[in-house]
N, C-alpha and C positions, 0 to 999 in steps of 0.2 A: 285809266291805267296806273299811274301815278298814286291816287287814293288805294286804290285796289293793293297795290308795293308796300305800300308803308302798313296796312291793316293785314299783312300775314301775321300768323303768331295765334298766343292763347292769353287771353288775362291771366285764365286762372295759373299756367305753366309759370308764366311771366312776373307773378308777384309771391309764387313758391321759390323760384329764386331768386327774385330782390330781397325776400325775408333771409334766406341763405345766406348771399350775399352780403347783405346789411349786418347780419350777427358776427358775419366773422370781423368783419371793418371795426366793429364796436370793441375787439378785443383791444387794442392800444387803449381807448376810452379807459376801458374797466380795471385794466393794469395801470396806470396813471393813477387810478380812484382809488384804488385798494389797498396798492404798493405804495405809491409816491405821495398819496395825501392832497392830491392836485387835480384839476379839472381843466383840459387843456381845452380851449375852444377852436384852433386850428383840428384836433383829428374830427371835428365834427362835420368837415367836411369828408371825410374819408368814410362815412355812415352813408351818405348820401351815394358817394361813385361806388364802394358795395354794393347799392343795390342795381345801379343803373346796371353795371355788368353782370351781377348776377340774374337780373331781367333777360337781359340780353344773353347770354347763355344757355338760357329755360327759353331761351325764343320768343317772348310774351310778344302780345302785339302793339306796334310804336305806333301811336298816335297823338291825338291833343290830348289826351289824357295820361297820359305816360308822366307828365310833372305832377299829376297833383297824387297817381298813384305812387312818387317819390316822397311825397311829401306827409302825405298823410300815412305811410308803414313807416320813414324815418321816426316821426313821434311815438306810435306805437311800440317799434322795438323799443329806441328809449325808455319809456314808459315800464316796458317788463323788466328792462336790466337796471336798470336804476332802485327801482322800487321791490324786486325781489332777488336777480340775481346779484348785484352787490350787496344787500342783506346777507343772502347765502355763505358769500367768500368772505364776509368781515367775521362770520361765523367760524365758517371753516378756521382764516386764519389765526382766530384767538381758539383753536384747538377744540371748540362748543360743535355740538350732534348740528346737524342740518336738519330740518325736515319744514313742514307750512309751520308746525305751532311753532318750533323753534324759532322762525320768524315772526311768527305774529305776535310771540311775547315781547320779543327785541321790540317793536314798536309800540308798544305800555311803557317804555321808558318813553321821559317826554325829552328828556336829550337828546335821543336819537330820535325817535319821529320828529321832533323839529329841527333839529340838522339834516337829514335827509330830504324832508318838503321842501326844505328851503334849496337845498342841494335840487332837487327834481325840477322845479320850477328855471333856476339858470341850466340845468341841462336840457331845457325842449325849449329855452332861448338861443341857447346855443344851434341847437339841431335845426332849430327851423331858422336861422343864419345859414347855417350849413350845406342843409340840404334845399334851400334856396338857393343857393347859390346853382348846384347842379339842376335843379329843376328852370331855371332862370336859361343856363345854357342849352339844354335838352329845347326848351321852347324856341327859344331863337334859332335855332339849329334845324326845326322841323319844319322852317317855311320855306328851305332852300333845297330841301336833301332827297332825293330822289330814291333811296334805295336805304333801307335800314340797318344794312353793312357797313352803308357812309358813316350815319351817325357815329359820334364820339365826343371825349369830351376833351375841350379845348379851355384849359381854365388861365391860359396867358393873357395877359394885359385885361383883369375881369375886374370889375367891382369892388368882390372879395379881394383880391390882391389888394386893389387901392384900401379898401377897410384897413386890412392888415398894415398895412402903413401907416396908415393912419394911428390905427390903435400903439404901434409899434413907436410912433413920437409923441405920442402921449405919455407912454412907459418911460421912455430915454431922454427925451430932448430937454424937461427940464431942469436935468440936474448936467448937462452942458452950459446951458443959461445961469444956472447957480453960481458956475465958476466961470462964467464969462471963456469959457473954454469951445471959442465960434471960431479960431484959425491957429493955424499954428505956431502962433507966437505965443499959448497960452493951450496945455493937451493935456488931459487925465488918461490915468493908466486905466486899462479896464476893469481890476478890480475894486479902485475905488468908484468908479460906477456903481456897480453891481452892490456897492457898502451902503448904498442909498436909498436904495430900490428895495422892496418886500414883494412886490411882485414876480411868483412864481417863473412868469414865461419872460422876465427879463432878458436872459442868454438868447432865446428865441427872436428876443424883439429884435436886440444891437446887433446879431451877425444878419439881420433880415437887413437893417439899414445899412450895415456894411457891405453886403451885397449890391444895394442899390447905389452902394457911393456915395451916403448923405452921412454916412459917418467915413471919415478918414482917418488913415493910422500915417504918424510922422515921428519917427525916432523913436520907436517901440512905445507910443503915444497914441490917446486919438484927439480929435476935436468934431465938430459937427457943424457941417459944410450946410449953412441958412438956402446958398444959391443952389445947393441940388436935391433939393424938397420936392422938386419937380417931378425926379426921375423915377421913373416905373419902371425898366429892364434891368433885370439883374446883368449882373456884368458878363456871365455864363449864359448858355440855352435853356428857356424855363424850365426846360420838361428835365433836364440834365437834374439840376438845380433841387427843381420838387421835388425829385427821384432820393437825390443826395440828402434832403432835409429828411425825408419821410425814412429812409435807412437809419442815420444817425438817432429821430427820436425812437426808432425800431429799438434800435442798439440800446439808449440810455434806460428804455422801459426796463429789458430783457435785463441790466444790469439791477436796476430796481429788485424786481423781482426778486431775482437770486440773493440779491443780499437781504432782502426781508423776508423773504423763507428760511435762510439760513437763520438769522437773527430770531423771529418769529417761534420760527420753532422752538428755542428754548425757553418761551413763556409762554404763562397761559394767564390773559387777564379777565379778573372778575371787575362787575361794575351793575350799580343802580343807581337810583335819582341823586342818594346821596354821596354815593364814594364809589373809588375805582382804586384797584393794584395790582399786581402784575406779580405772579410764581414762576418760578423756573416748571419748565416738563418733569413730569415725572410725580407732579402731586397728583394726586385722589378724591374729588370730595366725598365726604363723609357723611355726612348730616349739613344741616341747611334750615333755620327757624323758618316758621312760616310766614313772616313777614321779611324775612332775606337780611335782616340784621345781624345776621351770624354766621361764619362759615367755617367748617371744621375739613381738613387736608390730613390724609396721611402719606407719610414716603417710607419706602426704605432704602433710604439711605446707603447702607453697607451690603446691600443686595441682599439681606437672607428672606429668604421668602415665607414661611410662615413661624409658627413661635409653636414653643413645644409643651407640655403640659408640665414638667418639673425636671431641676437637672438633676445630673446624675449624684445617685444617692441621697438628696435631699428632698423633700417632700415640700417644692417649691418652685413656681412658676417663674421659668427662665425669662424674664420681662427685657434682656439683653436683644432677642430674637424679636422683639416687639417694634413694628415701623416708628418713624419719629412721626410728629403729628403738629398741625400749626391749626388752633383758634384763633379768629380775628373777630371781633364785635364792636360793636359802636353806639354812641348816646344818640337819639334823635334829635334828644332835646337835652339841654345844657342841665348838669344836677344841680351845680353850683356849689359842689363841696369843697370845690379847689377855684383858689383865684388865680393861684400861676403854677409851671412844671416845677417850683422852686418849694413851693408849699406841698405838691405831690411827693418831691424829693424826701424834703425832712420827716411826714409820717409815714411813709416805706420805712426809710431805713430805721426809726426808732419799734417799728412790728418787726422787722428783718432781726433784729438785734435780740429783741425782747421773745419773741414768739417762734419765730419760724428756725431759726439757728440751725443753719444750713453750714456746712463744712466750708465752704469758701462764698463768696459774692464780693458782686462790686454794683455800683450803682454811677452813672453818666449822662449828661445832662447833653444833646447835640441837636441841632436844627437839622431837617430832610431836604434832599432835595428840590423839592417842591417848599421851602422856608417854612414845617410847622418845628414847635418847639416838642420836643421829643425827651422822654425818659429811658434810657435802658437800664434792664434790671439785669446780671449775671447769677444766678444761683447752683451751686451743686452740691450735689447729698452722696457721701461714701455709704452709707450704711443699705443694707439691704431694704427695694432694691434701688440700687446707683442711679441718680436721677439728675440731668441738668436740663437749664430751664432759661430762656432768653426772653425775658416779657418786653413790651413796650409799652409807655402810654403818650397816644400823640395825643396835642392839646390845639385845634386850630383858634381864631381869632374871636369866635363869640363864646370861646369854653368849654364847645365839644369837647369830648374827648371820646379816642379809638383807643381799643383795647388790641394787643397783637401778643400771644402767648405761642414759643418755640418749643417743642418737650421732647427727650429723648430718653432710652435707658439704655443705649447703646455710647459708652465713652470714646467710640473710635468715630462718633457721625457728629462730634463738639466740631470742629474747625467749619466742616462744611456746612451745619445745618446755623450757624452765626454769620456766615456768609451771607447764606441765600435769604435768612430771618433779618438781616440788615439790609438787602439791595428790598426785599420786597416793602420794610420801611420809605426806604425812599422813593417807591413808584406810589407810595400811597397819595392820595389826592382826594380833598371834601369838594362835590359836586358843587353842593349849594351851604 
């Protein structure tokens, strides 16, 4: 009778929705990954209770096999959102087409295929922590439970809790130890904590301990209490507790998000093995060499949308109506005609002076961002037709040098188009 109870249901109902299930629980994972630049190994538990519920919804059938079908769809979903749909949203977000080749070029770059393997690999370490843990409990659970409405999951005083502790005074405890700050005769504030620490889930780790009361707060201070290393309950109901943790990382995603879709949105970066930089919305590419050493952008700037064949009464192409347009190109390999930006500097300006005698310029010597040694050139032309012109040449450290040309014949898109031709200097970056 008992056998017969627990084996109602369908596999196959059963693991259409744990896969349901499981995909929707992965959405924190993917927003974490995409937005925040972070791989949180606590929601990898929450991959795992996705499925068990969404099993359990679809009705599948509970039996001794119900852990290792957790187990083995946890990896699998991983597996497809790791390896293509966050490919997708890293797409999307840098404003690039979606589609499989759009992917499957991203991975010809060996930067990202080997940051992502490497990424895929801790994430189905992660998962199978994770979703062990639920399958761990689901098993212990099936040798008592009579009815598969009983079943549930009970993740207070588990394992995973103690890991997470664990893990959680490996992050904190020893930079209390550093400053001998073990009572309170001696307390760091929390933010010189956190000044210590490069680990992402730090915040996660010290209010887990301060839950547990292994960290103490004394006079708007903390210290770290050696004699309560013991304790496993939080000071609250766990299920209170987990509710409250998993809302707040809810919240802090969802705030993620919007500020880097906001943000996001106004660039669009280009990037291959050798170089990356970053446009404001609103450029166009143009053209594109065949080995991706060049890239040509247009905007229009002052909004006119197309350019007319000559103005009025003269027999002459209004080049004013023409978008501004930004060239970027790059040396692969070092020419060696220049040994510093200082040597670039003096024969510019002796051609500037001698040949090209342009109505005004300047010429600027500043470091980016990112610390290359940089040139800006200013040029403009009154004579027909009105031309100004923002070159750059960045020089990095073995003598590359990037070429970045700004071009307009519209005089009202000067302010903005020196703007957006200088921040895009500064996202500029040599791979290798």
């Amino acid at each position: 009778m008992e056998d017969n109870v627990k084996k109602e249901g369908s596999y196959l109902t059963g693991i259409i929705g744990a896969i349901i299930g499981g995909a929707i629980a992965t959405i924190p994972w993917v927003l974490a990954y995409v937005y925040g630049n972070v791989m949180l190994s606590l929601l990898a538990v929450l991959i795992g209770a996705g499925e068990f519920y969404g099993y359990k919804i679809f009705r599948g059938k509970i039996d001794k096999k119900l852990p290792i079908i957790i187990m083995v769809l946890a990896i699998i979903i991983v597996t497809i959102v790791t390896l293509l749909v966050i490919p997708a949203l890293l797409l999307q977000k840098e404003n690039m087409t979606v589609s499989f080749n759009s992917i499957r070029n991203l991975y010809t770059y060996n930067n990202f295929s080997s940051g992502i393997i490497r990424d895929y690999i801790i994430s189905v370490l992660f998962t199978v922590l994770g979703a062990g843990v639920i399958a761990a409990n689901i098993k212990k659970q099936l040798v008592n439970v009579e009815n598969p409405k009983d079943l549930k999951l009970d993740l207070s005083n588990t394992e995973e809790q103690k890991q997470v502790k664990e893990e959680s005074i490996k992050i904190i405890k020893p930079i209390f130890e550093k400053y001998d700050a073990t009572n309170n005769n001696n307390t760091l504030m929390k933010e010189e904590v956190f000044a210590e620490i490069e680990n992402p889930g730090k915040k996660v780790a010290f209010n887990y301990l301060k839950s547990l009361g292994i960290i103490k707060k004394y006079k708007g201070k903390y210290y770290y209490s050696e004699e309560d290393e013991a304790n496993t309950k939080v000071k609250q109901s766990n299920g209170k507790v987990t509710a409250i943790i998993i809302a707040i990382i809810v919240v802090i995603l969802i705030a993620i998000t919007v500020y880097n879709n906001l943000y996001t949105s106004q660039n669009l970066t280009v990037w291959n093995d050798d170089v990356s930089f970053t446009l404001e919305t609103g450029w166009t590419e143009l053209e594109s060499s065949e080995n991706q050493s060049e890239w040509t952008y247009y905007k229009y700037i002052s909004e006119i949308p197309v350019a007319t064949t000559n103005t009025e009464g003269q027999n002459q192409i209004d080049y004013t109506q023409y978008p501004a347009t930004m060239v970027f190109s790059y040396e692969q390999e070092s020419s060696g005609t220049y040994s510093s930006i200082q040597e670039i500097h003096t024969s510019l300006e002796t051609y500037i002076k001698e040949q090209v005698l342009p109505a005004e310029y300047s010429i600027e010597e500043f470091t980016t961002a990112n610390g290359y040694e940089t040139l800006k050139i200013y040029l403009k032309y009154t004579d027909y037709p009105e031309e100004i012109d923002y070159i750059y040449y960045i020089r990095n450290q073995d003598g590359r040098l990037a070429y970045f040309t700004a071009t307009t014949f519209n005089m009202e898109d000067q302010g903005q188009l020196e703007e957006e031709s200088t921040n895009m200097v500064n996202t500029f970056k040599w791979e290798n």
